[in-house]
PyMOL CGO cylinders between C-alpha atoms (Angstrom):
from pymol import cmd
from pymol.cgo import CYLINDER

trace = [
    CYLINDER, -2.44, 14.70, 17.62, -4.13, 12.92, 14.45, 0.3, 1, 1, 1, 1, 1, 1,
    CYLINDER, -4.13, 12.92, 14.45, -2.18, 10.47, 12.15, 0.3, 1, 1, 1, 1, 1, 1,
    CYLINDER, -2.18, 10.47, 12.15, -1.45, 13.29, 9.52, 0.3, 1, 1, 1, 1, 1, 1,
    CYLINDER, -1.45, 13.29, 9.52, -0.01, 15.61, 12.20, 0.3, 1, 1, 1, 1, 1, 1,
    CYLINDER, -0.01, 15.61, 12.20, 2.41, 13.01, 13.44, 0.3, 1, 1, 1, 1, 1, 1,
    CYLINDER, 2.41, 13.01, 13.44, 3.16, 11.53, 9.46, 0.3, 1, 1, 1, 1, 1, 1,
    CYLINDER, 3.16, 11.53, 9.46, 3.68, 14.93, 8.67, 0.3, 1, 1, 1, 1, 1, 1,
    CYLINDER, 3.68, 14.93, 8.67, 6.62, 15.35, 11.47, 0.3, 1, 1, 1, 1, 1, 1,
    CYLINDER, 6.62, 15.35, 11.47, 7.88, 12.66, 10.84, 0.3, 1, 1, 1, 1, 1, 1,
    CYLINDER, 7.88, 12.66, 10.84, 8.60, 13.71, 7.58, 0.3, 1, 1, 1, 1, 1, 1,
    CYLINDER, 8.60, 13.71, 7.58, 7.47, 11.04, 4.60, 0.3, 1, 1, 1, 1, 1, 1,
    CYLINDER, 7.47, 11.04, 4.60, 5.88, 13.36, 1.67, 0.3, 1, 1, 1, 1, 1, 1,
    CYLINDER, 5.88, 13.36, 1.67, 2.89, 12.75, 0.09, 0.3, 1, 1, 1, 1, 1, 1,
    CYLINDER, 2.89, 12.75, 0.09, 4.63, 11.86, -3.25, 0.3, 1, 1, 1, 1, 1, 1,
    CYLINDER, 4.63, 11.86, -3.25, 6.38, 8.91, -1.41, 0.3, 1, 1, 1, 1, 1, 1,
    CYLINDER, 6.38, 8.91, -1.41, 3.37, 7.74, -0.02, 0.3, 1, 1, 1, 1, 1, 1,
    CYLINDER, 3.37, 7.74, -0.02, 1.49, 7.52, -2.95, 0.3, 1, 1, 1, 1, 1, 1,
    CYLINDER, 1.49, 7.52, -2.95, 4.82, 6.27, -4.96, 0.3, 1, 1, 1, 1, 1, 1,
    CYLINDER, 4.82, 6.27, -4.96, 4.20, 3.76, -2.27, 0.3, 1, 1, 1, 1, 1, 1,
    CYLINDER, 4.20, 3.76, -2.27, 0.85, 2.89, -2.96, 0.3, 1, 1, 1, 1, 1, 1,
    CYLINDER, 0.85, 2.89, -2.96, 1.37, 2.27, -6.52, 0.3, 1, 1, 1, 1, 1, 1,
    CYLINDER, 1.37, 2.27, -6.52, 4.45, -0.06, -5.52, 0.3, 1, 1, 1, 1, 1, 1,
    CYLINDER, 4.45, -0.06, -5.52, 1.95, -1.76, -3.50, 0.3, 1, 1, 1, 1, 1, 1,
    CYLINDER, 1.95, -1.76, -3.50, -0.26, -2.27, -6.62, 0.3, 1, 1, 1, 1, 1, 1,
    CYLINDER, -0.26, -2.27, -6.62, 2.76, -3.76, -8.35, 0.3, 1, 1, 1, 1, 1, 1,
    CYLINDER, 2.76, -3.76, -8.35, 3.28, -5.84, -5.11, 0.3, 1, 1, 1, 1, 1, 1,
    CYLINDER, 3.28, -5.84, -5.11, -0.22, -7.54, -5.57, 0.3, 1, 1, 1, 1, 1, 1,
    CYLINDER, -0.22, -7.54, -5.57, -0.16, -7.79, -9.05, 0.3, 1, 1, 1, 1, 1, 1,
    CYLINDER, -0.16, -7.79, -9.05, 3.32, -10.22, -8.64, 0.3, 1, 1, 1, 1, 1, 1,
    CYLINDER, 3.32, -10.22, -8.64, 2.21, -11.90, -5.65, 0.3, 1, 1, 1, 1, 1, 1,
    CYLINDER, 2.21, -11.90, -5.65, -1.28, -12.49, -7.27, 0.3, 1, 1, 1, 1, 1, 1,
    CYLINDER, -1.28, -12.49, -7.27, 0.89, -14.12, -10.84, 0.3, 1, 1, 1, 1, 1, 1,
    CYLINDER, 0.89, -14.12, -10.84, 2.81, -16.23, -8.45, 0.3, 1, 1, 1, 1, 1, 1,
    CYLINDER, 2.81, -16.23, -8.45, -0.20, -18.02, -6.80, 0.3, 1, 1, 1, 1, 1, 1,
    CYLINDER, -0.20, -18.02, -6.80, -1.29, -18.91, -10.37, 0.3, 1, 1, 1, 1, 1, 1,
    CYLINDER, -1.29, -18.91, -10.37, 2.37, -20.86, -10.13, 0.3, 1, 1, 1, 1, 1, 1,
    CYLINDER, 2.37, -20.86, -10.13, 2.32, -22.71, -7.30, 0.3, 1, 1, 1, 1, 1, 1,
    CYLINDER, 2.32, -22.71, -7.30, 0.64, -25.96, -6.14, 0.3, 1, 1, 1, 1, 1, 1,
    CYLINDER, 0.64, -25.96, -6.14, -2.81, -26.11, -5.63, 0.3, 1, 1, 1, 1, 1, 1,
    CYLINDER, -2.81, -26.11, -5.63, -2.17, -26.97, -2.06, 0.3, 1, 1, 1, 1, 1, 1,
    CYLINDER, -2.17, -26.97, -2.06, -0.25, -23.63, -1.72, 0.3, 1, 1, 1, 1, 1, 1,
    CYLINDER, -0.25, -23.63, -1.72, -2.16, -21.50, -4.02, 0.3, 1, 1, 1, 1, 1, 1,
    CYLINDER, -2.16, -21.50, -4.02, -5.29, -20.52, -1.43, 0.3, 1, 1, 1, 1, 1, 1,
    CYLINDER, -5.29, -20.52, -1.43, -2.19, -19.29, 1.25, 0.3, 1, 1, 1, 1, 1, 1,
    CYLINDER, -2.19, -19.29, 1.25, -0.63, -17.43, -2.07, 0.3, 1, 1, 1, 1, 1, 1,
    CYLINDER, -0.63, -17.43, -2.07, -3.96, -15.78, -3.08, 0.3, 1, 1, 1, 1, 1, 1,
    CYLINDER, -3.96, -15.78, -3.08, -5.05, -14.58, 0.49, 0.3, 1, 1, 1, 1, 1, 1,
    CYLINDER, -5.05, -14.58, 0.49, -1.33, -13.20, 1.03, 0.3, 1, 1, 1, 1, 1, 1,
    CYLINDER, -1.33, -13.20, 1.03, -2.16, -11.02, -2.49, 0.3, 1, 1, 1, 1, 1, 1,
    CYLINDER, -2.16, -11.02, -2.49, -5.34, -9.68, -1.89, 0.3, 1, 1, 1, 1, 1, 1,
    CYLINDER, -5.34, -9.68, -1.89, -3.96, -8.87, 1.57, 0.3, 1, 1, 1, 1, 1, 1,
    CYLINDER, -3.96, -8.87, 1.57, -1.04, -6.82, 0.13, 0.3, 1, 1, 1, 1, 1, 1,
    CYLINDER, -1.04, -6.82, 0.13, -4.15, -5.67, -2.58, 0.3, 1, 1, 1, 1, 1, 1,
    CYLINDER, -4.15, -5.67, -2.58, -5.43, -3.66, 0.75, 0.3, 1, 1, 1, 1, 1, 1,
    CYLINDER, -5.43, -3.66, 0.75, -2.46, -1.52, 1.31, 0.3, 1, 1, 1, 1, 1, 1,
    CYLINDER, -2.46, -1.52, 1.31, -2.96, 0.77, -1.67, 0.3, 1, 1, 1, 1, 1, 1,
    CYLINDER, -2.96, 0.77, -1.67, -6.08, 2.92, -0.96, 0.3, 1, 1, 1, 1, 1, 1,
    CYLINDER, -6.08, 2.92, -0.96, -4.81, 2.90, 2.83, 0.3, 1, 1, 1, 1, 1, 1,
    CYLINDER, -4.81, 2.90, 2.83, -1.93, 4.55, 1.49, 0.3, 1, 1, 1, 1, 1, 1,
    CYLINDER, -1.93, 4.55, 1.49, -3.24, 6.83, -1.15, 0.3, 1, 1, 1, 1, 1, 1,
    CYLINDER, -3.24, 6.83, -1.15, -5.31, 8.09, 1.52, 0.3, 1, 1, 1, 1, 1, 1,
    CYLINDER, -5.31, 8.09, 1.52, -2.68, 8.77, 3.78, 0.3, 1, 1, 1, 1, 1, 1,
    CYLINDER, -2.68, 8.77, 3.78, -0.74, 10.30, 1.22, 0.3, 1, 1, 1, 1, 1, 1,
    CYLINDER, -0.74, 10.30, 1.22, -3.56, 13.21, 0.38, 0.3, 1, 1, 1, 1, 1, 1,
    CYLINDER, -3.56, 13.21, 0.38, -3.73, 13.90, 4.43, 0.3, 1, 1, 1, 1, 1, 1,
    CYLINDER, -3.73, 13.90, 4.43, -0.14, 14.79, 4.18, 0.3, 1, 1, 1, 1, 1, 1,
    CYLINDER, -0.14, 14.79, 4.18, -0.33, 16.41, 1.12, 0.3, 1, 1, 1, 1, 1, 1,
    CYLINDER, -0.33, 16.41, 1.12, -3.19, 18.73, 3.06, 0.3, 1, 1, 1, 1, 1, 1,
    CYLINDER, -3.19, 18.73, 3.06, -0.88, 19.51, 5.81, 0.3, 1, 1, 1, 1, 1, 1,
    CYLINDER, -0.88, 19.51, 5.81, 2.11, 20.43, 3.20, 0.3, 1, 1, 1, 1, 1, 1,
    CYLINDER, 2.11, 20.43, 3.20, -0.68, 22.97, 2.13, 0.3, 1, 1, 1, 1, 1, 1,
    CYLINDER, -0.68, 22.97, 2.13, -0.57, 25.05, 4.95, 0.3, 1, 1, 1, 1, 1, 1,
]
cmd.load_cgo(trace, "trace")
């Protein structure tokens, strides 16, 4: 069973997935302003924890078209 078989059971849709990957974007974008307000002690931790989130979105845009293929059929 691949990882779109089993996403596609489970039932997520493609649209939420990719809603989700746009949230995500969002999600990096404020994590990514609040490092600029922190200490600079604090801001290194902030920034990794941003581009970290700023992974999740083609991860999840990707999964999003797999299920979108399996909707297809």
């Amino acid at each position: 069973m691949t990882i779109g078989t089993a996403l596609h059971r489970v039932g997520p849709v493609s649209a939420t997935l990719h809603a989700a990957s746009l949230g995500a974007v969002g999600l990096c974008l404020a994590l990514w302003i609040r490092a600029k307000t922190v200490d600079q002690e604090e801001r290194g931790n902030a920034e990794r924890r941003a581009i970290f989130v700023g992974l999740w979105p083609p991860m999840l845009w990707l999964l999003g078209d797999t299920v979108r293929e399996f909707e297809k059929r």
